[in-house]
C-alpha positions in Angstrom: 94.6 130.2 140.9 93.4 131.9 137.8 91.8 130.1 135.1 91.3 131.5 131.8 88.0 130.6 130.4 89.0 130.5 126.8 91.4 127.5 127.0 88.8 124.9 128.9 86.9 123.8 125.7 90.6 122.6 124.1 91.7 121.0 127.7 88.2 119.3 127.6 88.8 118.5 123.8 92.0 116.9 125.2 90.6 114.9 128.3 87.5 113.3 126.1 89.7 112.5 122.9 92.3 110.3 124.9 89.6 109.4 127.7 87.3 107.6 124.7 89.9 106.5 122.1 93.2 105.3 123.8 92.5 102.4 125.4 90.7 101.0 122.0 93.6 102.2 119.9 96.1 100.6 122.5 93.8 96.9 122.0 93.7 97.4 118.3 95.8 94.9 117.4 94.5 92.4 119.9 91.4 93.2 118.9 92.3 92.7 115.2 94.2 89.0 116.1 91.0 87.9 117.9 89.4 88.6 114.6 91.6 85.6 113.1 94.4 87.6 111.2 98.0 86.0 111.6 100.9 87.8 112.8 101.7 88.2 108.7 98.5 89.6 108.6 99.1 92.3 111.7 102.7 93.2 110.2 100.9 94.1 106.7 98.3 96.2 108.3 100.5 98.2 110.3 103.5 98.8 107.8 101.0 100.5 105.7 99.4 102.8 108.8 102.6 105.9 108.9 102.4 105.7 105.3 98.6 106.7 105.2 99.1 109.0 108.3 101.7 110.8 106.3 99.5 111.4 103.5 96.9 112.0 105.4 98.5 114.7 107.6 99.6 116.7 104.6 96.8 116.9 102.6 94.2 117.7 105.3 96.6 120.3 106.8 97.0 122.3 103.7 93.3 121.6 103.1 92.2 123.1 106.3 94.9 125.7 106.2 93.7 127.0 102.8 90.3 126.5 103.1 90.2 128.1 106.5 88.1 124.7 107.3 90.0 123.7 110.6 86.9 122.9 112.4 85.3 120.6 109.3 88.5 118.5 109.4 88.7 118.6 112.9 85.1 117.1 112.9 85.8 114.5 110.6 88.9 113.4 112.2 87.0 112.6 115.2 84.1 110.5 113.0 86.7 108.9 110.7 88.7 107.7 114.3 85.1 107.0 116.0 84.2 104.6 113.0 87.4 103.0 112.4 87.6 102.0 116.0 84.1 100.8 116.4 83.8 98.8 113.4 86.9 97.1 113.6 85.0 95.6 117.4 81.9 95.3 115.5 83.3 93.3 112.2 82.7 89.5 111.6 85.6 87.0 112.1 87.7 85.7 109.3 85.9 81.9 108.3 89.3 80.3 109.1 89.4 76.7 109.0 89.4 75.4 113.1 93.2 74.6 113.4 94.0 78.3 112.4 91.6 80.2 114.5 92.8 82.7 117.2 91.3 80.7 120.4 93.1 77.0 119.6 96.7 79.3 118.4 96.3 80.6 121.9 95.3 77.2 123.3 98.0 75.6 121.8 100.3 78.0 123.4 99.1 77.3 127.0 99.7 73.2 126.0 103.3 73.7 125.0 103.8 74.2 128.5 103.6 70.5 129.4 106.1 69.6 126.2 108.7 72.8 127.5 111.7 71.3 128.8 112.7 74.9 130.2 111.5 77.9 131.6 113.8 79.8 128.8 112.7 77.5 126.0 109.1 78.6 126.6 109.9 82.3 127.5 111.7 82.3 123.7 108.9 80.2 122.0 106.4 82.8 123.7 108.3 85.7 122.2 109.8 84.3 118.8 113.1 83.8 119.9 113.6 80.2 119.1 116.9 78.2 120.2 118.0 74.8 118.9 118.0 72.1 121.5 120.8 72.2 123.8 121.7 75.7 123.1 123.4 77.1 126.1 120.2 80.1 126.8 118.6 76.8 127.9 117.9 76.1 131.9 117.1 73.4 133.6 113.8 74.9 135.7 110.9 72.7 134.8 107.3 73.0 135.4 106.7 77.0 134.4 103.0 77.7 133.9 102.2 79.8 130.9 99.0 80.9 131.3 96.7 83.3 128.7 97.0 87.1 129.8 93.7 88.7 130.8 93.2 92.5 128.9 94.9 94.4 131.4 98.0 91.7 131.1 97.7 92.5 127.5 97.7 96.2 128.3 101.7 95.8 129.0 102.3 94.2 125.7 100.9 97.7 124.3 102.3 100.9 124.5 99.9 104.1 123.4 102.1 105.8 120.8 100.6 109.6 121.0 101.7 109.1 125.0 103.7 107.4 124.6 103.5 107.7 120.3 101.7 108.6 117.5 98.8 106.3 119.0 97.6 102.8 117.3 101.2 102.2 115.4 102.8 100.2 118.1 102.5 96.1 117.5 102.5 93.5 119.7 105.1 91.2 120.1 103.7 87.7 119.0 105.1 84.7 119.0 107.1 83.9 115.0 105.8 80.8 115.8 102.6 81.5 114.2 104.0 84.7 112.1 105.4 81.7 110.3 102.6 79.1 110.2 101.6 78.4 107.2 97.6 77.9 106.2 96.4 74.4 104.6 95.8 75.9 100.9 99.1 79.1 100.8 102.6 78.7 101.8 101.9 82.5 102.8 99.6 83.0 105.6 98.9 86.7 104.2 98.0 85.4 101.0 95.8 83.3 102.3 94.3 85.5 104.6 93.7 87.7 101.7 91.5 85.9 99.7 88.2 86.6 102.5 86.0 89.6 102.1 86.1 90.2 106.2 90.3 90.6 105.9 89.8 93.5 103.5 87.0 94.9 105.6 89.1 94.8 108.6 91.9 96.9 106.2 89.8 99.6 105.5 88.5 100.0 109.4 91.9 100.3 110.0 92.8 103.0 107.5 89.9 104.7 108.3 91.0 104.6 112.0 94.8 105.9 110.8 93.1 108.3 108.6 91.2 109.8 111.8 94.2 109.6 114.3 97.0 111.3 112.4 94.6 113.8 111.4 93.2 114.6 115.0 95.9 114.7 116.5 97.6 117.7 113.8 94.8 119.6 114.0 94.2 119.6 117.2 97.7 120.8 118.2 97.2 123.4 115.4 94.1 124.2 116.3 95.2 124.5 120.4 97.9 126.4 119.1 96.5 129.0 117.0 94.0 129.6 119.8 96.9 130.0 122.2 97.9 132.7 119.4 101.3 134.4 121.3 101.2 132.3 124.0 102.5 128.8 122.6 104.4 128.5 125.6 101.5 127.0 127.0 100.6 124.2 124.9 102.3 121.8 127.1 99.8 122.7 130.1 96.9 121.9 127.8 98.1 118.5 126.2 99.0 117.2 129.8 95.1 116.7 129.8 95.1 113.9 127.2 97.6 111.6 129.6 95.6 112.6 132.4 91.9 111.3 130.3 94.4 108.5 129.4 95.4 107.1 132.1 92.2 107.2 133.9 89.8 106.1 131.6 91.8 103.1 130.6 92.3 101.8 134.0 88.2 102.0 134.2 87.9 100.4 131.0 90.6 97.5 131.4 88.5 96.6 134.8 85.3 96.5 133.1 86.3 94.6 130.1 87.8 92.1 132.3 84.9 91.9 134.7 82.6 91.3 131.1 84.5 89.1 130.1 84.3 86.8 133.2 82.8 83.2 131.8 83.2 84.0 128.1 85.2 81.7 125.7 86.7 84.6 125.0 87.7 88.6 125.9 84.6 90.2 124.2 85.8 94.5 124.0 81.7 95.6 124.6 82.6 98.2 127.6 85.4 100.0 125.6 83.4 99.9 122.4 80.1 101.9 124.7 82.7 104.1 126.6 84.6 105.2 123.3 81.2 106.3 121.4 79.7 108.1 124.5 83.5 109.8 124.9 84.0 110.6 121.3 80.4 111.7 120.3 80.6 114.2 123.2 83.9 115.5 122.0 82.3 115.6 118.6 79.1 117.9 120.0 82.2 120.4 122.2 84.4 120.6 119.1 81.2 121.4 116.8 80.7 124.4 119.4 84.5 125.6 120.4 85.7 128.4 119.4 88.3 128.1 116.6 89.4 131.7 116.0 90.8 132.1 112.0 94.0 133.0 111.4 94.6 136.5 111.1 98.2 136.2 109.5 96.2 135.9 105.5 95.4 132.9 103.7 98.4 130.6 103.5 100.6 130.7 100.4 101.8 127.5 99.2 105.5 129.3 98.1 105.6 130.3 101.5 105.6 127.1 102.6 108.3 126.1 100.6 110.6 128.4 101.4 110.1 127.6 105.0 111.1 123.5 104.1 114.0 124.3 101.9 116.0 126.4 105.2 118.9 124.6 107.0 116.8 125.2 110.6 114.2 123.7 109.2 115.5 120.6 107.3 117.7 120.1 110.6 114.4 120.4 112.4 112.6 117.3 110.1 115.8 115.2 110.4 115.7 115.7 114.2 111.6 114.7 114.9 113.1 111.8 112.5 115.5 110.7 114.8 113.4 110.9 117.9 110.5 108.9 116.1 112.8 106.1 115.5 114.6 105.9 119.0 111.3 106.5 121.1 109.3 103.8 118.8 112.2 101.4 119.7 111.6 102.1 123.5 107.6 101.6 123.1 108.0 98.6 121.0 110.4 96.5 122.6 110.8 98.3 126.1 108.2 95.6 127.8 110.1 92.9 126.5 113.3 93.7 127.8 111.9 94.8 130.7 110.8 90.7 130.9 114.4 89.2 129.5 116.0 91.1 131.9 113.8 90.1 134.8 114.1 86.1 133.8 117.8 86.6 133.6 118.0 87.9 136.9 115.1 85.4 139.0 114.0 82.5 136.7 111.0 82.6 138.9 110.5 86.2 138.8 106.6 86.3 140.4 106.0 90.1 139.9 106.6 90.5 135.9 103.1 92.3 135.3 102.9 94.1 139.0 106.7 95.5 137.2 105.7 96.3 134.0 102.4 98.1 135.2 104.4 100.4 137.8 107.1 101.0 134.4 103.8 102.3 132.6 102.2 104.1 135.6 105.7 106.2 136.0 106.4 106.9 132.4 103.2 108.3 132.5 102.3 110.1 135.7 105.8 110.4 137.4 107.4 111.7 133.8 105.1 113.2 131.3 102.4 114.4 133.2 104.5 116.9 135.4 107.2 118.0 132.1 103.7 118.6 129.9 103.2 121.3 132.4 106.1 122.9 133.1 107.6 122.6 129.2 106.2 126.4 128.5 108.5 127.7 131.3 111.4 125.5 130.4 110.9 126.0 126.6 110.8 129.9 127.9 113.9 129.6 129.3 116.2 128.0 127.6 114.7 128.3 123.9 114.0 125.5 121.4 117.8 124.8 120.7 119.0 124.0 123.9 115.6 122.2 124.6 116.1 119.4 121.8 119.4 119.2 122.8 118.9 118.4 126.3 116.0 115.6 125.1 118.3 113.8 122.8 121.1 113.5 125.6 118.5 112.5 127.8 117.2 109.7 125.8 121.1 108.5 124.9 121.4 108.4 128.9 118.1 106.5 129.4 118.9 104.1 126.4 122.6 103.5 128.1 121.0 102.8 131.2 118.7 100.0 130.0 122.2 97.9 128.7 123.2 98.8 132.2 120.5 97.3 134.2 120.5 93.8 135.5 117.9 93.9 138.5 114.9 94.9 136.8 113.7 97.0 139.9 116.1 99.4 138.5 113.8 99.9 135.5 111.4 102.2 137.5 113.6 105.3 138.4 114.4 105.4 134.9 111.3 105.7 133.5 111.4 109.4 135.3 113.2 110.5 132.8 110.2 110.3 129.8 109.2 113.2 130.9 112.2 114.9 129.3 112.7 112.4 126.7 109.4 112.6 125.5 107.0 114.7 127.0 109.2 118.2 126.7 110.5 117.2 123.2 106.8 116.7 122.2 105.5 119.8 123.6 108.8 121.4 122.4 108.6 120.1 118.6 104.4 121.3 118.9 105.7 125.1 119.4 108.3 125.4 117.6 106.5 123.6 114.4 104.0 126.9 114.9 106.6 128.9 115.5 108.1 128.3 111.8 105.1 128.4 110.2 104.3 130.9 107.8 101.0 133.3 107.9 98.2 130.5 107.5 99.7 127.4 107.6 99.8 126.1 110.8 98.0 122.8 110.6 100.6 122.1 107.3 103.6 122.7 109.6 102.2 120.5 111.9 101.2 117.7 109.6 104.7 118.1 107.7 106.4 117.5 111.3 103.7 115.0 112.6 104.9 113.0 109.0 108.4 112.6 109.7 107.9 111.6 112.9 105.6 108.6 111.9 108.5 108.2 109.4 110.7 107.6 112.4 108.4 105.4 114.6 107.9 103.0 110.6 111.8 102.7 110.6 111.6 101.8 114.3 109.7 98.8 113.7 111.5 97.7 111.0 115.4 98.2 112.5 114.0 97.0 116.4 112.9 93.8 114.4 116.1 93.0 112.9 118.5 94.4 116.2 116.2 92.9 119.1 116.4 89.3 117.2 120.2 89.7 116.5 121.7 91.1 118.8 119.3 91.0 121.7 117.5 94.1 123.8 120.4 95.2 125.8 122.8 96.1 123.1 120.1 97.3 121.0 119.5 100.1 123.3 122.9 100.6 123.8 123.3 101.2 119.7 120.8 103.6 119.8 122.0 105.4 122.8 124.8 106.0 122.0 123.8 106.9 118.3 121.4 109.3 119.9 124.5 111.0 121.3 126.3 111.4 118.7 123.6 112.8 116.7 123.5 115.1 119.9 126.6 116.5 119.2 126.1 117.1 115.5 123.0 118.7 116.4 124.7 121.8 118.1 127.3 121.5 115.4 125.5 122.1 113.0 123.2 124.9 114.9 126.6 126.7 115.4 127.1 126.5 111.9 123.8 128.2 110.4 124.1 130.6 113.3 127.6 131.5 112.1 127.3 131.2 108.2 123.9 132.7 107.9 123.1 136.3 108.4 120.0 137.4 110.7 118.3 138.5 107.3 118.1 134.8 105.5 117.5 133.6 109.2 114.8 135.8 110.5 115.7 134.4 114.1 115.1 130.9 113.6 111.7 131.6 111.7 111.1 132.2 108.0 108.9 134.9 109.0 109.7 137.1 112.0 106.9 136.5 114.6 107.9 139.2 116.7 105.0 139.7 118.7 105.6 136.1 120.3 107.2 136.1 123.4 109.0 133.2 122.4 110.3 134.3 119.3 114.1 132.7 119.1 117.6 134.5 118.3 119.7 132.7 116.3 122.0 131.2 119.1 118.1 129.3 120.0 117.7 131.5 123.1 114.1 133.1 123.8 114.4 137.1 122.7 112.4 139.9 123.7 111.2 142.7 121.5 110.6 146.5 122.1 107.3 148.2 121.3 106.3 151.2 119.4 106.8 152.8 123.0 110.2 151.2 123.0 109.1 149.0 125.9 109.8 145.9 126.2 107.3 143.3 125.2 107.3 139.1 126.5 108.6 140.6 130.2 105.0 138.8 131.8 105.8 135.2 130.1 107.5 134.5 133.3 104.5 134.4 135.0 103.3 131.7 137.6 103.1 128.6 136.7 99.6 128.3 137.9 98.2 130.7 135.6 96.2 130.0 132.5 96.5 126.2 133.6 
């Protein structure tokens, strides 16, 4: 197996970056509620996060993109997510008065148990979805324990949104019991909250976090990218490095937390805080000694970049990353708690809900993305970007159908196979073909631009999931957006067909604004990869085909 030498630092860059900062920016919001801010309080402070991302991701990619400064971004990414992370453990606690503190909310919690006249009664009270007394969702089990989830039970209330999402946008779901509590002074709990010093310090480590994130992760796909240079094809086999760091490191850091923790009042985050620093500094020390090759295409030009937004591809391209943010946030945010309706509905004693939910996680992850991350250059290669998004948007209207579908939550698991083409290939997909649309210079301002509207997507997400999941439940929820998903499908390749047919080859360019012909993956306008001749008239891209295990 040959391994070129020149892609370790960015799969190293990969493994550290998720290894040290998932698992705290999966706990964020636990972390923050332990802190003493209400479910208001959470809501506010996450509504603003895609806003800032988006803002963030635009100006720092044209920065670095006209500055030529993709390694002094790329370094303060990693400080700004490094120090929003750590302070936000290492803050004081809101001086809440002792009724409204964190501990005696959860406390009361565990004593409503002995006052639940139902196993469904306290299930909805748990989650927000309160009933009226005798309403027919009512059973007649008694005697349920509710008891107070360790970390790694808390782990399957989270979802990690890069992985899964952009990472650190994804909230809980808490009981509206408390969203809706109101404090002794403030009929609004936010208000209330507002009016301490330690709230507002808690905001900005949290912005500062979101400012880091959104940022890291666009440059470093632009960076990885523009060191991949013609070979883009490949990105996928260098990003399935991050899940890997991910899904190890946070295993070894749930444990450790939880053994900590052992005799302590309460979950105390020490073990993540130590193994994020030591993980992110040493990212900080190879990134500050990688090799980040400049552009060679000429300083970006910001009418270039205009005239690359204002094409039909492109436009169609936004609106689709759009739509994918929105249905894939819907599936992070609110998959776990179907996954736990649908198990009570089908065994009221159901003894296995976290053993479930931590397989669900464990195959999304390792059984779907982890094997489409590296095999997405060949499929991308084959098929072309076209055909690629479509086949991801059918594939999440099927696996959104199939969730209405499922009563025996077993059923769940063989699903969750199919995130690798739901979500890993459309991510490694929507990567390339970001850089492939790019003019000369402007990578990282592609890549922000894209990274934006799909934040866009997974804000809407939270807001719609909200309303449908309370209204009409999880099962028809995911049926709306599956079958919305397919019929956004169809008008996809409908309306491919029609720039194909209505524009000529010379507005097109391919599917490019600029005609990157030295790529092997450079795209005709039916989508499909094209090849190109040489000065020789040979042809050129004929060795992208190569094996798999090459360059991994």
């Amino acid at each position: 197996m040959a391994v070129n030498r020149s892609l370790v630092p960015i799969k190293l860059h990969y493994f550290l970056r998720y290894a040290g900062s998932a698992f705290m920016t999966m706990i964020l919001p636990l972390i923050v509620r332990q802190k003493g801010v209400s479910a208001q309080g959470i809501g506010f402070l996450w509504s603003t996060m895609p806003i800032v991302g988006l803002i963030t991701n635009s100006v720092s990619g044209a920065f670095a993109d006209y500055f030529r400064a993709h390694r002094t971004i790329f370094l303060f990414a990693l400080a700004f997510l490094t120090t929003g992370l750590l302070s936000s453990y290492g803050l004081p606690n809101l001086p809440l008065d002792e009724d409204y503190t964190n501990d005696n909310i959860l406390r009361s919690i565990s004593e409503q148990k002995t006052n639940s006249s139902s196993t469904s009664e306290l299930y909805n009270r748990h989650h927000g979805l309160v009933y009226p007394e005798g309403n027919e969702n009512s059973s007649a089990l008694q005697g349920m324990e509710l008891r107070i989830p360790s970390v790694i039970d808390n782990l399957h209330d989270m979802v990690d949104p890069e992985l899964i999402m952009e990472e650190g946008q994804i909230l809980p779901p808490i009981s509206r019991e408390f969203a809706e509590k109101e404090s002794p002074e403030d009929s609004s709990a936010l208000s209330y909250l507002m009016k301490y010093p330690q709230f507002w310090l808690i905001f900005g480590a949290i912005m500062i976090e979101q400012m880091g994130l959104s940022t890291c992760v666009m440059i470093t796909d632009a960076v990885c990218l523009q060191i991949l240079g013609t070979e883009r094809h490949k990105y996928g086999r260098q990003r399935v490095w991050g899940t890997i760091g991910m899904g190890i490191m946070s295993v070894i850091t749930g444990a450790l937390v939880d053994l900590y923790s052992k005799g302590l009042p309460q979950t105390d985050y020490l073990p993540a805080a130590i193994i994020c620093a030591v993980f992110m500094v040493s990212d900080m020390i190879l990134v500050s000694r990688m090799k980040i090759s400049s552009s060679r295409e000429g300083k970006m030009k910001m009418g270039d970049v205009g005239s690359v937004i204002i094409r039909p591809q492109t436009i169609l391209f936004f609106v689709t990353a759009f739509v994918m943010g929105t249905s894939l946030g819907l599936l992070w945010v609110f998959k776990l708690m179907h996954i736990e309706d649908v198990s009570l509905a089908w065994d009221p004693n159901f003894a296995n809900m976290k053993l479930l939910q931590g397989l669900d996680i464990g195959i999304e992850t390792f059984g779907g993305e982890v094997p489409f991350f590296f095999l997405s250059g060949m499929i991308i290669e084959r098929l072309g970007y076209n055909v690629v998004f479509a086949g991801c948007l059918g594939t999440l209207a099927i696996r959104c159908c199939l969730y209405y579908a499922i009563s025996n939550p077993w059923w769940f698991l063989p699903v969750e196979f199919l995130n690798g083409i739901s979500y890993a290939l459309f991510h490694a997909c929507m990567a390339a073909y970001a850089s492939h649309l790019a003019p000369p210079g402007a990578q990282a301002t592609l890549q922000g631009l894209v990274r934006g509207s799909f934040s866009i997507g997974l804000s809407a997400a939270g807001f719609l999931g909200g309303i449908l999941f309370q209204s009409i439940g999880g099962a028809l929820m995911y049926l709306s957006v599956g079958l919305f998903d397919a019929v956004f499908c169809l008008l996809f390749l409908c309306f491919q067909f029609l720039i194909t047919k209505h524009y000529s080859s010379e507005k097109l360019k391919g599917v490019s604004a600029y005609d990157n012909s030295d790529s092997p993956l450079a795209v005709s306008q039916e989508g499909s990869p094209r090849k190109y001749q040489n000065e020789k008239g040979e042809e050129e891209g004929k060795d992208t085909g190569k094996s798999l295990l090459e360059d991994v």
